[in-house]
C-alpha positions as CSV (number, residue, x, y, z in Angstrom):
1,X,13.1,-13.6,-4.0
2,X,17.0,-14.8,-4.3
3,X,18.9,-13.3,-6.6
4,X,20.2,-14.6,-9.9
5,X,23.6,-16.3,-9.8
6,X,25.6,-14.3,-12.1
7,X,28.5,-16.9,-12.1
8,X,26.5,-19.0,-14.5
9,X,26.1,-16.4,-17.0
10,X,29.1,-14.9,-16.7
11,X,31.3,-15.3,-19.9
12,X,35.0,-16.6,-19.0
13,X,37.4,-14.7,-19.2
14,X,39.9,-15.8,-22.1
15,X,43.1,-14.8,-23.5
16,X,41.3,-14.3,-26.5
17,X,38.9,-11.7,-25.0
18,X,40.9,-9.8,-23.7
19,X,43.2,-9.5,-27.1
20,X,39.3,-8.7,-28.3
21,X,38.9,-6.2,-25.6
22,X,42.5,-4.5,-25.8
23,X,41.6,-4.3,-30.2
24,X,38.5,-2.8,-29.6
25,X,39.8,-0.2,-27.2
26,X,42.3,0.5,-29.2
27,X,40.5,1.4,-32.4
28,X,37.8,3.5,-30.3
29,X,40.5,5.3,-28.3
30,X,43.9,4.9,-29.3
31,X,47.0,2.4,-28.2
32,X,47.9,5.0,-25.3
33,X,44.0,4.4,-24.0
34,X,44.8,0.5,-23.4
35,X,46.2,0.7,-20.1
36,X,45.4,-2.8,-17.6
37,X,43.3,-0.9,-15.3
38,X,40.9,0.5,-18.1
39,X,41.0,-3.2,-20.2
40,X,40.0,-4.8,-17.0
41,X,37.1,-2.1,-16.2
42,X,36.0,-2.8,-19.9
43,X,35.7,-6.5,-19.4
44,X,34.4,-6.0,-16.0
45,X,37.3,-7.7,-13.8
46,X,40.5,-6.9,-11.7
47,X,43.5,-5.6,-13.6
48,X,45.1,-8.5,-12.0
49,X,42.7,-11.4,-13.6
50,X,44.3,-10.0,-16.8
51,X,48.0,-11.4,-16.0
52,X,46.1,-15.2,-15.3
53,X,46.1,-14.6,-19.2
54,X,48.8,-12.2,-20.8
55,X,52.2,-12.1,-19.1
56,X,52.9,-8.3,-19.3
57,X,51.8,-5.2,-21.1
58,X,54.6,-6.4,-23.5
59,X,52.8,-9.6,-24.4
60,X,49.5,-7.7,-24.8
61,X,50.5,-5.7,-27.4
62,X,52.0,-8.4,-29.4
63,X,49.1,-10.4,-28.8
64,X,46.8,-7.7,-30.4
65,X,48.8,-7.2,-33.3
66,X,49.1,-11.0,-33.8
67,X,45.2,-10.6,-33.8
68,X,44.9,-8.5,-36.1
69,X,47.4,-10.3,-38.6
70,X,44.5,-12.6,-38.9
71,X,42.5,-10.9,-40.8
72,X,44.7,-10.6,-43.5
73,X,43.2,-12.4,-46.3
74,X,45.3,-15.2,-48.8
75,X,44.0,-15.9,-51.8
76,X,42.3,-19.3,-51.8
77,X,44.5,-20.6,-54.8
78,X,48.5,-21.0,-55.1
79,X,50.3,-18.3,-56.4
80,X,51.7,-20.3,-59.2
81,X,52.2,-18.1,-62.6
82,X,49.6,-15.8,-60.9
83,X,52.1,-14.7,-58.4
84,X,51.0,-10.8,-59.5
85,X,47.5,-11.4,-58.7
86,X,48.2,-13.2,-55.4
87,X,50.2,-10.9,-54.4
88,X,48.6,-7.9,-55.0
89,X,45.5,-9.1,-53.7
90,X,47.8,-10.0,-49.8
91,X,49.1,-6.7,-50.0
92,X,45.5,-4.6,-50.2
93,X,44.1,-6.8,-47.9
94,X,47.0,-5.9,-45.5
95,X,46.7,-2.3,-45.8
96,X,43.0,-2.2,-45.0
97,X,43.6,-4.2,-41.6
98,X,46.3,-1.5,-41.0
99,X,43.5,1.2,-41.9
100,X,41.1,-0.3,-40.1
101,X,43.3,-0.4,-37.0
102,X,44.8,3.1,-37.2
103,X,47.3,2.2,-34.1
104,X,49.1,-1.0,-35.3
105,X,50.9,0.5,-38.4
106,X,53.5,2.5,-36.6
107,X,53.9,-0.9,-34.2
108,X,54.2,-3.9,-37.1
109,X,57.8,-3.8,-37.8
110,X,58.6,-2.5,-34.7
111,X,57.4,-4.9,-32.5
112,X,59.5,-7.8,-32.9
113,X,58.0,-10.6,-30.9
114,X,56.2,-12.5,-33.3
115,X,53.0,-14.7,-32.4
116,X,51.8,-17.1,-34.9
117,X,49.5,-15.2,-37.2
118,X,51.9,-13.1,-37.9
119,X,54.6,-15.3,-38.2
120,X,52.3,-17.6,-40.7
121,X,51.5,-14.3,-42.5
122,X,55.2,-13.4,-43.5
123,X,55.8,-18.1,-44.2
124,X,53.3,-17.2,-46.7
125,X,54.5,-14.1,-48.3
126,X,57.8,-15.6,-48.3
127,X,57.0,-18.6,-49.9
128,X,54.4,-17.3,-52.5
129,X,57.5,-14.9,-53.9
130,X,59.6,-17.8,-53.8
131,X,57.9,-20.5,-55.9
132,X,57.4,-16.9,-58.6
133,X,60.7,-17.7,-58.8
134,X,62.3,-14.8,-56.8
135,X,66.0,-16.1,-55.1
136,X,68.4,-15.0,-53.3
137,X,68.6,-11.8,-52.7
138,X,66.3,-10.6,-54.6
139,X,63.4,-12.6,-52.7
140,X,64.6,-10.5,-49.3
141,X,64.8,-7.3,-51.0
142,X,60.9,-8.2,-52.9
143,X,59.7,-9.1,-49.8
144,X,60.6,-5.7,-47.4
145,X,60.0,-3.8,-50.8
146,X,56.3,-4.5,-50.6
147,X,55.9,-4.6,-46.4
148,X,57.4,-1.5,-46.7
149,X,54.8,-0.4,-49.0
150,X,52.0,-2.2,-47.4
151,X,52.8,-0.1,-43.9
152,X,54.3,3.5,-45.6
153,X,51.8,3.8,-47.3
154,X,49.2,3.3,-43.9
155,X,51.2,5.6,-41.6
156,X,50.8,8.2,-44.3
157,X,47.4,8.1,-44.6
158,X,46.8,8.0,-41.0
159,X,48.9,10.8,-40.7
160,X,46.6,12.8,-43.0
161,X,43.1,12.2,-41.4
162,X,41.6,15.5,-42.8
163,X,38.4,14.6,-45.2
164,X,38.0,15.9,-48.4
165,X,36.4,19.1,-47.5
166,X,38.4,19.8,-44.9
167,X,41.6,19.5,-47.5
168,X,39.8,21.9,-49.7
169,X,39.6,24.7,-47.0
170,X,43.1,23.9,-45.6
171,X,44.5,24.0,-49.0
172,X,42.7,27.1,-50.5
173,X,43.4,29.2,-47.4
174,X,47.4,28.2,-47.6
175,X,47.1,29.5,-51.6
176,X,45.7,32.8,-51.0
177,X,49.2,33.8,-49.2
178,X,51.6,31.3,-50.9
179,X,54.4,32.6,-53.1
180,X,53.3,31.5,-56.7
181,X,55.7,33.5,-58.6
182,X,58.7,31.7,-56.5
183,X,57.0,28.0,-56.1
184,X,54.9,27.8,-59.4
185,X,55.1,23.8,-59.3
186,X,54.2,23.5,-56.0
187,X,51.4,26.2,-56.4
188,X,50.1,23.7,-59.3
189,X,50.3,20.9,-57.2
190,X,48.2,22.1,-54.5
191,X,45.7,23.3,-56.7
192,X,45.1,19.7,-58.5
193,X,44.4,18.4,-55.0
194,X,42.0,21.3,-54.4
195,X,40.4,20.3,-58.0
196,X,40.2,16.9,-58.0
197,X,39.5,16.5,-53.9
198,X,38.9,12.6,-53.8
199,X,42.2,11.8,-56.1
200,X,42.8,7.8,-56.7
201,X,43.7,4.7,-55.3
202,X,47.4,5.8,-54.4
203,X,48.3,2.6,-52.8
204,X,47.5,0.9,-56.0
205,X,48.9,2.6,-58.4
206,X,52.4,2.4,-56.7
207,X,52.0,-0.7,-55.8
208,X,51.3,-1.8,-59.8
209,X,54.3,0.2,-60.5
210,X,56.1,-1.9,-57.7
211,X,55.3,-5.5,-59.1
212,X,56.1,-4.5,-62.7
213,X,59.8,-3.5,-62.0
214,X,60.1,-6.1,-59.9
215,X,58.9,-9.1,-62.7
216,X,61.1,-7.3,-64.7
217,X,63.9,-7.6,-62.4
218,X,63.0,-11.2,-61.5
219,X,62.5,-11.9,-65.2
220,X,66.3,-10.1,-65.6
221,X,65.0,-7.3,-68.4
């Protein structure tokens, strides 16, 4: 009995698969995993039928972030005098796609080759500020304000990838031989973390703080 032709199941390869394959491999393993030789053993090719669709390692990394700058969700409706809402809304969307994709924060404003998600992701941020009525400068410094934000606040979360109960035994073993009498603030400040182990939604609240001074500065109080 012949054998099936697999050249008629066989999915094509695409530029978008492999930006799919390099993503996945990514999240699962980290950006130093995503090497040509191990994206084209996941996707079951040649490393070399990889460059028929992504010029160098250079342009697969961009392409993967651009990627993942699609998911950021826009609200549906114009900013308008709900600039805040709109706003806010962009930037937790953004941060989540950073979570969710522990190895792009530490590359988004580093990488500086722009595709057109990403590109279309800043238009939009730009221009929602700017009909709020921030000008000038004030629009550019409103604008890094909250990127910077958006991406801080992701690398230092990443950085800190111990779970709750993990924090609790890390921080009560650094009390029993931490200088209380010398460092009583800090001793305190350990100790809330220890006694309320989940805390809140950090990004949030500064990020609240962040679009009230900045209406207020906008609004010249």
């Amino acid at each position: 009995m012949p054998e099936p032709d697999q050249s008629k199941t066989r999915i094509p390869l695409t530029r978008a698969r492999v930006l799919d394959a390099g993503v996945a491999l990514a999240d699962a393993d980290g950006i130093a995993a995503v090497t040509m030789r191990k994206l084209g053993s996941t996707l079951g090719v040649e490393a070399m039928a990889l460059y028929n669709h992504i010029a160098n390692k250079d342009d697969l990394l961009d392409g993967m972030l651009d990627h993942i700058a699609d998911e950021i969700e826009f609200p549906t409706s114009e900013p308008g005098p709900n600039w805040r809402l709109h706003t806010r809304r962009r930037a937790v969307s953004a941060h989540t796609v950073l979570l969710r994709h522990p190895w792009a924060a530490a590359m988004w404003t580093a990488r500086l080759d722009l595709g057109p998600a990403r590109m279309r992701y800043m238009d939009r941020a730009l221009r929602s500020l700017r009909e709020a009525g921030f000008t000038g400068d004030l629009l550019d410094r409103t604008y890094h304000a909250i990127e910077n934000h958006i991406v801080g606040h992701a690398m230092q979360a990443l950085g800190l990838p111990l779970d709750p109960t993990d924090l609790a035994e890390l921080g009560a073993r650094y009390l029993r031989g931490f200088p209380t009498e010398q460092y009583p603030d800090l001793a305190a400040h350990i100790r809330h973390h220890l006694d309320h182990p989940g805390g809140g939604d950090e990004f949030s609240f500064a990020l609240d703080l962040l679009l009230d001074g900045l209406e207020r500065l906008r609004d010249g109080r």
